[in-house]
C-alpha positions in Angstrom: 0.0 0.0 0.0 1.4 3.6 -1.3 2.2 5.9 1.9 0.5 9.2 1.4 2.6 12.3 3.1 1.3 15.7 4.6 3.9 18.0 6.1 2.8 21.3 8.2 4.6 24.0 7.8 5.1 27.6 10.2 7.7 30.0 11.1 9.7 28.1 14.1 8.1 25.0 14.1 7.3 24.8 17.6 4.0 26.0 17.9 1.4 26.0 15.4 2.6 22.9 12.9 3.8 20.7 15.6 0.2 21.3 17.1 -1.0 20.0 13.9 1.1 17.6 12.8 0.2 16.5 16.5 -3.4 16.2 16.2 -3.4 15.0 12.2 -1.4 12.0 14.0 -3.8 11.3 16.3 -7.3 11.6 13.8 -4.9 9.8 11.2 -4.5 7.0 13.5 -8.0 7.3 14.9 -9.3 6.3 11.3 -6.8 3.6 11.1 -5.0 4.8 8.6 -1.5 5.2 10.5 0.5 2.7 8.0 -0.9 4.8 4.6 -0.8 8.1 5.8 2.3 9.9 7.2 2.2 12.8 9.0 5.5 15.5 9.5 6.2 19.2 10.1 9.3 21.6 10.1 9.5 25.8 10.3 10.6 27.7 7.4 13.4 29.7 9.8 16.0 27.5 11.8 15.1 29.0 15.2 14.5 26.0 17.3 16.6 23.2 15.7 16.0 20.0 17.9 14.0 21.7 20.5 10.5 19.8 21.9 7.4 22.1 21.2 6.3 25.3 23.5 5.1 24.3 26.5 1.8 26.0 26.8 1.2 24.2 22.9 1.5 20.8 24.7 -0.2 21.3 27.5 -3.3 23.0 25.7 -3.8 19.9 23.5 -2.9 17.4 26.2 -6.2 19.1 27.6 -7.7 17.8 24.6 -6.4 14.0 24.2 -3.4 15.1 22.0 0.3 14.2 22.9 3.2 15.3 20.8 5.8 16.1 23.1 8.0 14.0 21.1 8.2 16.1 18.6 11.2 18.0 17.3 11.8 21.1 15.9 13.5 21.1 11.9 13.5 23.3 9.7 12.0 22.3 6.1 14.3 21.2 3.4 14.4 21.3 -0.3 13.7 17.2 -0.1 10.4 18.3 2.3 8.8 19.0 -1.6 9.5 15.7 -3.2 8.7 13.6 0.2 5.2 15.3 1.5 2.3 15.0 -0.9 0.8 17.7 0.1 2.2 20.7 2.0 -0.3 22.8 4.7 1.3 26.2 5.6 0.2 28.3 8.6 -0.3 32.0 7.2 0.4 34.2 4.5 4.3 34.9 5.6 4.9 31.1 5.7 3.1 30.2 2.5 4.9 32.8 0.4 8.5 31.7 1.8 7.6 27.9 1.0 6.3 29.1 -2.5 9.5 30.8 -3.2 11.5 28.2 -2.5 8.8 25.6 -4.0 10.2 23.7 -7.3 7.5 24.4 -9.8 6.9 20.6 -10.0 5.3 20.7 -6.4 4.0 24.1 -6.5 0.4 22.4 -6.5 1.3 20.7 -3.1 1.2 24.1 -1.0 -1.3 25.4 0.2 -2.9 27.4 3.3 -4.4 25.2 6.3 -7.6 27.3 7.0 -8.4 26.7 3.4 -9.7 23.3 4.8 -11.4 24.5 8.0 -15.5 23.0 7.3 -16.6 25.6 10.0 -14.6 28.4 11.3 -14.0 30.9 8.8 -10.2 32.4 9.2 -7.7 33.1 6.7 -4.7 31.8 8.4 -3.5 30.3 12.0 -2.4 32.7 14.3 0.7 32.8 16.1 0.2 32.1 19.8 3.8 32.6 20.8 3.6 35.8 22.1 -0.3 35.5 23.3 -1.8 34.0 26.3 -4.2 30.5 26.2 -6.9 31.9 24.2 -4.2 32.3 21.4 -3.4 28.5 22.0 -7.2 27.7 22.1 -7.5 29.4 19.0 -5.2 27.6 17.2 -6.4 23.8 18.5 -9.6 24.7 17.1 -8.5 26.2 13.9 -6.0 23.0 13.5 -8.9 20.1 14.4 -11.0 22.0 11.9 -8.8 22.0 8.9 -7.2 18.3 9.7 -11.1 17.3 9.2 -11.4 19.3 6.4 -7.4 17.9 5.2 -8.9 14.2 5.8 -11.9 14.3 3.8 -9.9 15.8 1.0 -7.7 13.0 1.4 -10.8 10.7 1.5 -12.3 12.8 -1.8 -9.1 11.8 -3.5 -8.9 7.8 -2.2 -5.7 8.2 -1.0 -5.5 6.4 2.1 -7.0 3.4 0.4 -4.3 3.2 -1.9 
């Protein structure tokens, strides 16, 4: 069976994408799809090279059944475009740096999370770093939304049946 890849992509890769690369795990695995879909994240700057993810990101989604505290930080690499299969970016900032260094072959891999979202209507995920918990709320909510909304997509295109 093919393997099917989805990389999430912010700045420092500590807050927002490892929250959903954390959470896509968990509904990936949830629907039993863990062996056909694979599920990855990295930060378009090199700030937090090896680092676990912020704190307050892991304990708001512990709150919420989600565990990713082994999670490192990496920053994304020209092979990130041939690997992932399709390529969620956080906000505006992070999508044009990704499509600037995007090969035009994979150009049609990137794209902005909230584009997925089914019910809250938001043109990016916020940073949270420099917020307080609502900022973190925000984001869990945002991220569950649009890793529904990346999932039926998936389903849509038959890819984790492969």
């Amino acid at each position: 069976m093919a393997q099917f890849t989805v990389l999430f992509v912010c700045m420092g890769n500590i807050c927002r994408s490892p929250t959903a690369h954390g959470v896509m795990r968990h509904k990936v695995a949830a629907r039993g799809w863990g062996g056909r879909v694979q599920v990855d994240s990295a930060g378009t700057h090199n700030y937090h090279p090896g680092e676990p993810p912020d704190a307050r990101s892991l304990a708001h989604a512990n709150r919420r059944g989600y565990d990713f505290a082994d999670l490192r930080a990496r920053q994304m690499v020209e092979e990130d475009f041939a690997r992932a299969d399709l390529i969620r970016v956080m906000d505006w900032d992070n999508l044009a740096l990704v499509q600037a260094m995007c090969p035009p072959y994979a150009q049609n891999k990137v794209r902005r999370l909230t584009e997925f979202c089914q019910h809250h209507e938001a043109p990016v995920v916020p940073d949270p770093y420099y917020g307080g918990d609502a900022g973190f709320e925000s984001v869990l909510d945002l991220v569950e939304d649009a890793c529904d909304g990346v999932l039926l997509h998936l389903e849509q295109l038959g890819k984790p049946l492969l």
